[in-house]
C-alpha positions, 0 to 999 in steps of 0.5 A, spaced: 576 363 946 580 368 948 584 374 945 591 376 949 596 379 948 603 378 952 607 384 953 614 380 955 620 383 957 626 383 953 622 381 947 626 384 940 621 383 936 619 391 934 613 391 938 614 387 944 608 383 945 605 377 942 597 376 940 594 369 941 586 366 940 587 361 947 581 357 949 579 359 956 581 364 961 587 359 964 594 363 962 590 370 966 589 366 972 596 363 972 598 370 971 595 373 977 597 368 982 604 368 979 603 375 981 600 375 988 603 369 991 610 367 987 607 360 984 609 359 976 605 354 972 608 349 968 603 348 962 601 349 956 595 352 953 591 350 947 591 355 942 585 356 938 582 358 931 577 363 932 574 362 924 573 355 925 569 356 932 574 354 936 578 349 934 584 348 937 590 349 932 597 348 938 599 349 944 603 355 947 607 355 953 610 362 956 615 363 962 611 367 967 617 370 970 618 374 963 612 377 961 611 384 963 602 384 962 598 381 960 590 383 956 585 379 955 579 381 950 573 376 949 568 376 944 561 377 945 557 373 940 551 379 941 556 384 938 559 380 933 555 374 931 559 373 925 564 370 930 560 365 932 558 361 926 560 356 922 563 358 915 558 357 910 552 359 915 550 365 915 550 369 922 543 370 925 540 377 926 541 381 932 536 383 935 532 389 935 534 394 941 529 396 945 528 403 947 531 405 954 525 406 958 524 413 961 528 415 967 523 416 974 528 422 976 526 425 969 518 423 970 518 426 978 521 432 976 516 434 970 510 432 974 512 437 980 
């Protein structure tokens, strides 16, 4: 799953963008090569519910000459675990973080 948020050009919504949970990467990578050789997809994206683990919901289709930017954000299932379990499941404990081990620069300079 991926979050986007699409800035569209002439968009009068009063923020002039829209955000959607989409199920991979492929809007990106049909953004990108729209900007680098002209090409514009003709397809639609599956639209996700990230609180029922990724079940697809609709679709979502954008003209790719319209849009100004794009970002994307993708969630990390160490830093919000809770994402990634089925309602009703409690989330399982991240775990413990290891102490960063000494710097040898730090090490060397205290020996000398």
């Amino acid at each position: 799953m991926v979050y986007f948020t699409i800035y569209l050009k002439s968009l009068n919504n009063g923020t002039g963008y829209v955000d959607t949970a989409l199920a991979d990467d492929q809007l990106m990578r049909d953004y990108l090569q729209f900007l680098d050789i002209g090409v514009k997809a003709h397809r639609a994206y599956a639209v996700v519910d990230g609180a029922t683990n990724d079940a697809p919901v609709g679709v979502f289709a954008v003209n790719l000459a319209d849009v100004a930017a794009i970002t994307a954000t993708v969630p990390q299932q160490n830093d919000h675990p809770e994402l990634f379990s089925a309602p009703g499941e409690s989330a399982p404990k991240p775990a413990p973080a290891e102490e960063p081990p000494a710097s040898d620069v730090e090490h060397d300079a205290c020996t000398r």
